[in-house]
C-alpha positions in Angstrom: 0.0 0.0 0.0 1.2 3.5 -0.6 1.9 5.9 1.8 -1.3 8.4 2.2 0.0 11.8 0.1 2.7 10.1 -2.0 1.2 12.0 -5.3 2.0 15.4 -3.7 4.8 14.5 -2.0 6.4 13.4 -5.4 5.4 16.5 -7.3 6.6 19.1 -4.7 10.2 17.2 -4.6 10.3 16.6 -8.0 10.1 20.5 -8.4 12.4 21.4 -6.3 14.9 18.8 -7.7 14.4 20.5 -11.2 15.2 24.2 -10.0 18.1 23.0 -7.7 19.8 21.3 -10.6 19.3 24.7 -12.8 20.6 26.3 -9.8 17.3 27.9 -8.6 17.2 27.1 -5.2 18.0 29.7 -3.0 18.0 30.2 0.8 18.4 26.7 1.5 20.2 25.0 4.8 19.3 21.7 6.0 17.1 22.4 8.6 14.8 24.5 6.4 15.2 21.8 3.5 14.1 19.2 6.3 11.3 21.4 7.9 9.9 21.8 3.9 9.5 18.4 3.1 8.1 17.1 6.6 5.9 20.3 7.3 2.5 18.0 7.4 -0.9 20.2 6.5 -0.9 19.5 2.6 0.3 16.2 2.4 -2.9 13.9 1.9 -4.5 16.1 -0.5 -3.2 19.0 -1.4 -2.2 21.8 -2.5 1.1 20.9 -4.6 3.8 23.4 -3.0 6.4 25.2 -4.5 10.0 25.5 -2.6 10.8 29.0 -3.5 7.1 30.2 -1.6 7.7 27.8 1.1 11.5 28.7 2.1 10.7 32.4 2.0 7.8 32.0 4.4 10.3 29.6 6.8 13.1 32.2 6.9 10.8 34.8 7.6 11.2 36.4 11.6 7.6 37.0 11.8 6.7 33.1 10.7 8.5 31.9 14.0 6.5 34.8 16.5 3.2 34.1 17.5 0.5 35.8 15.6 -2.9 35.6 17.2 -5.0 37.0 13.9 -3.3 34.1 12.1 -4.2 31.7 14.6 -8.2 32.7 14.7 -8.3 33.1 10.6 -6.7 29.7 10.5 -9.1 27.9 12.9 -12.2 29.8 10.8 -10.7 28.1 7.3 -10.3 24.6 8.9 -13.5 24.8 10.3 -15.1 26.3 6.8 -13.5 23.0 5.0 -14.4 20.7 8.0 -17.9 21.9 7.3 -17.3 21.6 3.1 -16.4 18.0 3.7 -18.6 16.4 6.3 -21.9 18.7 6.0 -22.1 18.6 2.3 -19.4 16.6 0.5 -20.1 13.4 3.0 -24.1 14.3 2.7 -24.1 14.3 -1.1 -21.7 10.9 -1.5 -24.7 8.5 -1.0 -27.2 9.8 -4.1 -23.0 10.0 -6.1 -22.7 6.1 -4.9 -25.8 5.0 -5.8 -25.9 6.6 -9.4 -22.4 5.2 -9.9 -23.2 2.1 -7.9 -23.2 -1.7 -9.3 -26.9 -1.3 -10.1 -26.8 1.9 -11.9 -29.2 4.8 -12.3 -32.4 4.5 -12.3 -33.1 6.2 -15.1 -31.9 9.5 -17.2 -33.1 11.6 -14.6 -31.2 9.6 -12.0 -28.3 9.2 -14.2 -27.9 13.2 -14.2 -28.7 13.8 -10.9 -25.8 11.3 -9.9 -23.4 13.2 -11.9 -24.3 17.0 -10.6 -24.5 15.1 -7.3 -20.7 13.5 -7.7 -19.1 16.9 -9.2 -20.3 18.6 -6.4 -19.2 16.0 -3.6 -15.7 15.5 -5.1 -15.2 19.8 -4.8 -16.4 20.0 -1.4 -14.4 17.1 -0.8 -10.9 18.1 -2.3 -11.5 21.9 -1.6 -12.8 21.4 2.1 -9.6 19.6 2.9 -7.5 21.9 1.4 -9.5 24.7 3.3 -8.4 22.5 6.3 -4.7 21.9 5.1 -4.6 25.7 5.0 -5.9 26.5 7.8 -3.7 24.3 9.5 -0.7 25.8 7.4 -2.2 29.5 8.7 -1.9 28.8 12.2 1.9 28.2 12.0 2.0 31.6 10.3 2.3 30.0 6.5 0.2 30.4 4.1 -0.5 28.4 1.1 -1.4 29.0 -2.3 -5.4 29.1 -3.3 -6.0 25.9 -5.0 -9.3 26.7 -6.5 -11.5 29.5 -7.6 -15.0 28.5 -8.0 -14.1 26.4 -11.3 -17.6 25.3 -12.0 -18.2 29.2 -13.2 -15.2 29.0 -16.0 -16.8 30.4 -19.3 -13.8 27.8 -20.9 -12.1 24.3 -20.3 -8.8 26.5 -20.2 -10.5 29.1 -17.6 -11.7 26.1 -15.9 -7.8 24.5 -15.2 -6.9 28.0 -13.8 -9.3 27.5 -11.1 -9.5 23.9 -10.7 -6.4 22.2 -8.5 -5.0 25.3 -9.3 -1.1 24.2 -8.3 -1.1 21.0 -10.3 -1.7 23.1 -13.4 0.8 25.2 -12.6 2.9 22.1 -11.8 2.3 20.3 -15.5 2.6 23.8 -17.2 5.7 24.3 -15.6 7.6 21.3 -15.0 6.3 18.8 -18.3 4.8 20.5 -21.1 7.5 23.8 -20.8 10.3 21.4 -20.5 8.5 19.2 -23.7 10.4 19.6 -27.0 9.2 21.7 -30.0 6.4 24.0 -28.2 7.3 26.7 -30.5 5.9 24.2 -33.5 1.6 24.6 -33.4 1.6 20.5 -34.3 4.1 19.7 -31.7 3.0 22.0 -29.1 -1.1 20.3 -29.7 1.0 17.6 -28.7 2.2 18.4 -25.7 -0.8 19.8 -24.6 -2.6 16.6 -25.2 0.2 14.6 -23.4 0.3 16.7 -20.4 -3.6 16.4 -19.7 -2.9 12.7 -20.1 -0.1 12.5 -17.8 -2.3 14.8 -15.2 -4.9 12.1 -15.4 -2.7 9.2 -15.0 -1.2 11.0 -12.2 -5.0 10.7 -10.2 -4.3 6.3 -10.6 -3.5 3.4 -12.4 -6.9 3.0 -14.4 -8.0 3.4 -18.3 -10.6 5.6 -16.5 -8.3 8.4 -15.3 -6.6 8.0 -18.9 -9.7 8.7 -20.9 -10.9 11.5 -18.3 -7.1 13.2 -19.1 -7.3 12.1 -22.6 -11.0 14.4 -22.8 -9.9 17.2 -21.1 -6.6 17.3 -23.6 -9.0 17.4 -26.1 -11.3 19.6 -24.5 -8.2 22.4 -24.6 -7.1 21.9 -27.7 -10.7 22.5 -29.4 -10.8 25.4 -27.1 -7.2 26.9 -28.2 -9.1 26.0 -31.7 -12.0 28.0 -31.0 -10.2 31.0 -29.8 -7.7 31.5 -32.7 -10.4 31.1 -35.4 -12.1 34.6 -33.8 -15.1 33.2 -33.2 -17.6 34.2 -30.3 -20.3 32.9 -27.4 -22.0 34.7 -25.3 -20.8 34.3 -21.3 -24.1 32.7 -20.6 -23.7 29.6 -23.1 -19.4 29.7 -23.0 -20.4 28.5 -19.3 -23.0 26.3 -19.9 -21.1 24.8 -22.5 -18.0 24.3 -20.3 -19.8 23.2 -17.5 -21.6 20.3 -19.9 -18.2 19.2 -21.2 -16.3 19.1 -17.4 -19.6 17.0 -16.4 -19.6 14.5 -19.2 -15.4 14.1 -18.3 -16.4 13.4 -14.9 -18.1 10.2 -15.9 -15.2 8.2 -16.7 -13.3 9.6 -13.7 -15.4 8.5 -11.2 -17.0 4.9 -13.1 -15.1 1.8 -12.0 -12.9 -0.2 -14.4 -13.7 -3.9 -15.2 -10.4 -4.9 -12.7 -12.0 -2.8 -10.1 -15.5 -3.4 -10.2 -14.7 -7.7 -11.0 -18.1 -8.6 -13.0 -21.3 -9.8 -11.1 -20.8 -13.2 -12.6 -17.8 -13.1 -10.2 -19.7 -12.3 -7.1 -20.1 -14.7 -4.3 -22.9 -14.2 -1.5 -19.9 -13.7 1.0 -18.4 -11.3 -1.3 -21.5 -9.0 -1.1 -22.3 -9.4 2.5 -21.1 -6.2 3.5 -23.6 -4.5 0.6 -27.2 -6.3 0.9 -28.4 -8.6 4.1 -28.9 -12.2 2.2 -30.8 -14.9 2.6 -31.0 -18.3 1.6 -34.0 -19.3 -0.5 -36.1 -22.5 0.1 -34.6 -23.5 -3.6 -31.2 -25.0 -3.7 -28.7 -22.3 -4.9 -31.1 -19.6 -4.6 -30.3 -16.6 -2.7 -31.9 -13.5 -1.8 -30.4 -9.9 -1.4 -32.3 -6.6 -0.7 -31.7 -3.2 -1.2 -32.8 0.2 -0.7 -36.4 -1.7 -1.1 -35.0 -3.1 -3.9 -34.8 -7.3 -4.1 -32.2 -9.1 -6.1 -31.5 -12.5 -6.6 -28.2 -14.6 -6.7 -27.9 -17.3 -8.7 -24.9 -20.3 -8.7 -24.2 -21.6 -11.5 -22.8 -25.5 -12.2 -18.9 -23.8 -12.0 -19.5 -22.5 -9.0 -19.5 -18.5 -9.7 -22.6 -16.4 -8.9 -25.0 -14.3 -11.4 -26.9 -11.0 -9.4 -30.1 -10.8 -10.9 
């Protein structure tokens, strides 16, 4: 198992390796090298931090003295993203679950209402705890960058990546798709930009899911790049109707399971699903009942010994 934060952990060394070896490190002594990397608020979810922000803020006077209006501003943002995730993100995860559940939506009026539901559970989610992590970070006298800016209001898919996990776009722009070859080519540089969204949705796990959701939203820029240098216009009202539709529709593959993680219900043993539905064995043989949200299913064994949900 991996360590809880290993993502961010990675990123903000692997920046700080980059600058040191172009000689861009400055201000640097062991103990604020060691205090950067173990310095615990951000570290299971965010945000990505940059070295040169961080070392100021350490050698700093004032960030060693006790600062009472940092303290109380820090204990109102960790309780404004304690609130974020437990009062709405944790409130809206069951109506995400079930829409993205085994059994699926109900119907297209479920199926939506699972979606808006999951987009707005997974940003109350990642930006309550970064609310938390900076509060944390605030009540040491260290502040850390915003990591988003009401992204669900961007009138484009590029708009939308300057307010959405605000430092890990910064991160890609900065550390893979500047450092890419042949940017100043248009066919090369579509390239990168296409393998830098890629790469950003690998980095969120190993899963064809994350691929395609990083693969869409390379797309996504690229037609929007398109858009903007053929001087064509929308109104604000449809440019963020449009963009909201398309970060929507990307969040499908994000959050659906993959075959290898899901398994297939013909896999499925009643043990295996004991900790979803209460079951019961049926009067017939191999027959077992499971129930649901009101909902009855049956399992069914077949002569090799796997199970069929029904």
């Amino acid at each position: 198992m991996l360590p809880f934060g290993i993502s961010f952990f990675t990123f903000t060394q692997i920046a700080f390796l980059a600058d040191a070896a172009e000689r861009e490190v400055s201000q640097l002594t062991p103990a604020t090298y060691a205090l950067f990397v173990s310095f615990f608020p951000h570290s299971v979810a965010g945000p990505i931090l940059h070295h040169r922000n961080m070392l100021e803020q350490f050698a700093a006077k004032a960030t060693s003295r006790w600062n009472e209006s940092n303290f109380a501003s820090g204990v109102v943002h960790f309780t404004i993203g304690l609130f974020k995730k437990v009062a709405i993100a944790d409130t809206l995860a069951p109506w995400a679950n079930s829409a993205f559940g085994p059994n699926g939506p109900g119907d297209f009026t479920d199926a939506w209402i699972g979606l808006i539901t999951y987009a707005l559970q997974l940003y109350f989610d990642f930006s309550g705890y970064c609310d938390m992590a900076n509060g944390l970070a605030l009540m040491f006298n260290i502040r850390f960058p915003r990591n988003f800016d009401a992204p669900y209001q961007a009138d484009s898919i590029v708009d939308f990546w300057r307010r959405w996990h605000i430092t890990l776009s910064n991160f890609l722009r900065n550390y893979l798709m500047f450092r890419l070859p042949g940017n100043r080519v248009r066919a090369t540089w579509m390239r990168n930009v296409f393998l830098t969204m890629l790469a950003g949705g690998i980095w969120h796990g190993a899963g064809w899911n994350f691929a395609i959701w990083g693969a869409l939203h390379g797309c996504y820029l690229l037609a929007n790049h398109w858009f903007r240098a053929s001087k064509r216009s929308m109104s604000p009202f449809a440019a963020r109707a449009l963009t909201l539709f398309a970060v929507l529709i990307a969040w499908v593959p994000f959050r659906a399971e993959t075959p290898k993680r899901r398994g297939t219900t013909g896999r499925l043993s009643p043990e295996r699903v004991a900790h979803r539905w209460p079951i019961r064995p049926e009067a017939r043989g191999n027959k077992h009942s499971l129930e649901c949200s009101r909902t009855r299913y049956f399992a069914y064994q077949r002569p090799n010994g796997t199970w069929r949900i029904a």
